[in-house]
C-alpha positions as CSV (number, residue, x, y, z in Angstrom):
1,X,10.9,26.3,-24.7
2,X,12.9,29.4,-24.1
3,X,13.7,31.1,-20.9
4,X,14.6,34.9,-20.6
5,X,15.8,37.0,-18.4
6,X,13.5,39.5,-17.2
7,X,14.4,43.0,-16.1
8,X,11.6,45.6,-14.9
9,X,8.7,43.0,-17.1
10,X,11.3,43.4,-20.1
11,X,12.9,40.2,-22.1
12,X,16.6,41.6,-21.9
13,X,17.9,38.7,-22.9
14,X,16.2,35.4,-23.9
15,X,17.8,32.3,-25.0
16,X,16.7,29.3,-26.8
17,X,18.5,26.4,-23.8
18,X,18.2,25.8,-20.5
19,X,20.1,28.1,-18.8
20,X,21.5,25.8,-16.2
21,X,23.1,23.9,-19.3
22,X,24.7,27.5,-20.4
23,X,25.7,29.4,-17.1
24,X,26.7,29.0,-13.9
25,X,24.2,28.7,-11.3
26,X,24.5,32.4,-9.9
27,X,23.5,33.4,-13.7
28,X,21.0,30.6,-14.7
29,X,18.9,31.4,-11.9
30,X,18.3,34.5,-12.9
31,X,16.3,33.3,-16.0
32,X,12.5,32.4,-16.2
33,X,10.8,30.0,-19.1
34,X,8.8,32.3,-21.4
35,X,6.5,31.5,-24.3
36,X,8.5,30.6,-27.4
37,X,7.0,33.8,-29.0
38,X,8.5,36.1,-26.6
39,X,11.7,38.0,-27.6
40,X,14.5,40.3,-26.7
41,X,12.4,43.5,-25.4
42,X,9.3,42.0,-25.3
43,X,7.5,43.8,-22.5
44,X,4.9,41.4,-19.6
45,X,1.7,43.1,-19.2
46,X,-0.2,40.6,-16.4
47,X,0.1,37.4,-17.8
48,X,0.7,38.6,-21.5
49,X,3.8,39.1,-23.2
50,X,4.1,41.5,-26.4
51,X,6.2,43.4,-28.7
52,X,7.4,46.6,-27.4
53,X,4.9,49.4,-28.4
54,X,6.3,52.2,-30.3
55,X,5.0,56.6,-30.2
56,X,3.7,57.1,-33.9
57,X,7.0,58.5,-35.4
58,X,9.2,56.9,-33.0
59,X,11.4,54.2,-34.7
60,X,12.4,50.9,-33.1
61,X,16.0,51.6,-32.9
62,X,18.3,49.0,-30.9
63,X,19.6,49.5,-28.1
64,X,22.7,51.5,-27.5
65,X,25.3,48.6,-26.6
66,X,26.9,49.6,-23.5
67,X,30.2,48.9,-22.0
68,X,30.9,45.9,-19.8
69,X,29.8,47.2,-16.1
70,X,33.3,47.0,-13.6
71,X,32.8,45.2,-10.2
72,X,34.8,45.1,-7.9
73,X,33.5,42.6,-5.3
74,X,32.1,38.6,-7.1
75,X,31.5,35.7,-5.8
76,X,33.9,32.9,-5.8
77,X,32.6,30.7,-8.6
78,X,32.0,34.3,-10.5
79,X,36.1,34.8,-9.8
80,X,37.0,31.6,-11.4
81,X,34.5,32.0,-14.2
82,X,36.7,35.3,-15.1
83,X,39.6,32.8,-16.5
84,X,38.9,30.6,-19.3
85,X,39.0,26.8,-18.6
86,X,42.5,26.7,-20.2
87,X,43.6,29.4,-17.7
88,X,42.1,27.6,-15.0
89,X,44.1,24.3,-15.7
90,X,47.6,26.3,-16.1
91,X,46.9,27.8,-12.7
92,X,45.5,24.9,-10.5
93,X,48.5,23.0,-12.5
94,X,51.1,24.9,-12.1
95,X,50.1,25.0,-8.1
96,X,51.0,21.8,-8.2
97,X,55.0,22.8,-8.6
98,X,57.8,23.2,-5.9
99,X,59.2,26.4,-6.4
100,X,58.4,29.3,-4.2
101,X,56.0,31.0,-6.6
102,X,54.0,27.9,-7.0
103,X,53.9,27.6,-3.5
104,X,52.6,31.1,-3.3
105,X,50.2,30.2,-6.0
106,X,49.1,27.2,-4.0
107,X,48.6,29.4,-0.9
108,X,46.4,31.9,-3.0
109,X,44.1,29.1,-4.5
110,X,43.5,27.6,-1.3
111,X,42.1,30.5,0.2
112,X,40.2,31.7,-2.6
113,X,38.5,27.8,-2.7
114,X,37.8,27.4,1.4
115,X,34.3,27.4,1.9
116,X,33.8,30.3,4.3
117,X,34.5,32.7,1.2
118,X,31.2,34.5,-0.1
119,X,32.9,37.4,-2.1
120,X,36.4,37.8,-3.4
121,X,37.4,42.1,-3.5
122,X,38.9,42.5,-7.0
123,X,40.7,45.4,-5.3
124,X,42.1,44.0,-2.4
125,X,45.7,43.9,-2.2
126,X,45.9,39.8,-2.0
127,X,44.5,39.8,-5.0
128,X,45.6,42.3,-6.9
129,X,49.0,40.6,-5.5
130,X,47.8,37.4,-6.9
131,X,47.1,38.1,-10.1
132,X,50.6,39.8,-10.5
133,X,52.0,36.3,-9.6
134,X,49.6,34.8,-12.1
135,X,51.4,37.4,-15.1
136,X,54.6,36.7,-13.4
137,X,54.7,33.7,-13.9
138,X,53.4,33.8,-17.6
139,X,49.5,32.0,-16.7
140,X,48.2,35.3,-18.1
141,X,48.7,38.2,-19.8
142,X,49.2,41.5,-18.2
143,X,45.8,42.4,-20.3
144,X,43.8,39.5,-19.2
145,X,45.0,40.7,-15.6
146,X,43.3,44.0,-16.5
147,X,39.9,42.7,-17.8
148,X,39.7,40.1,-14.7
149,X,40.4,43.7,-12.8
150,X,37.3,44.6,-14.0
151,X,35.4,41.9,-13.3
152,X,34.9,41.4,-17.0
């Protein structure tokens, strides 16, 4: 079985695995099964899935890739999925500490997991404050900072 994810009646992306067992639940829900025939850019006419149809003369050209799209505002589990598991350990880890940035750190995590929180503001001030803390104290790079800026 595959399962795609379906933009406009367009397969933009279809996978072989369930996508519960690939992404987090905010992504895997936006996949449907599809017929193990269908693939990426397939278009859903009613009930029918085909191969994009082409102009005579027009070539089937790939798409142009495109860049990463920035966001400012995620959800929390989205936030956390922006760090790599290994990032994620150091973090919650070195929370754990007694000095005053770890205490700070602890104070940042805490908020960010209390479950009133819908969105986190990549441009907020808190935590643009707390991912300086995070490169301050050597969890990430100052580039990784940048691409979780991005939302990316």
């Amino acid at each position: 079985m595959k399962w795609a994810r379906i933009v406009d009646n367009v397969a933009i992306e279809v996978i072989d695995q369930d996508p519960a067992d690939v992404f987090l639940p905010d992504i895997a829900e936006l996949f449907s099964s599809v017929p193990d025939a269908v693939q990426t850019n397939w278009v859903l006419t009613g009930e029918t899935w085909g191969a994009p149809v082409f102009e005579p003369g027009e070539e089937e050209t790939p798409p142009e890739p495109t860049a990463p799209v920035k966001r400012t505002v995620v959800s929390p589990v989205e936030y956390f999925s922006l760090f790599s598991p290994l990032e994620e350990f150091a973090i919650r880890s070195a929370a754990e500490g007694t000095t005053d940035p770890a205490k700070i750190l602890a104070i940042f995590l805490r908020r960010l997991d209390h479950p009133s929180l819908t969105q986190v503001d990549l441009a907020s001030a808190q935590v643009q404050q707390g991912l300086g803390l995070l490169v301050q104290m050597g969890l990430i790079t100052a580039e990784r900072k940048a691409e979780i800026e991005q939302g990316i």
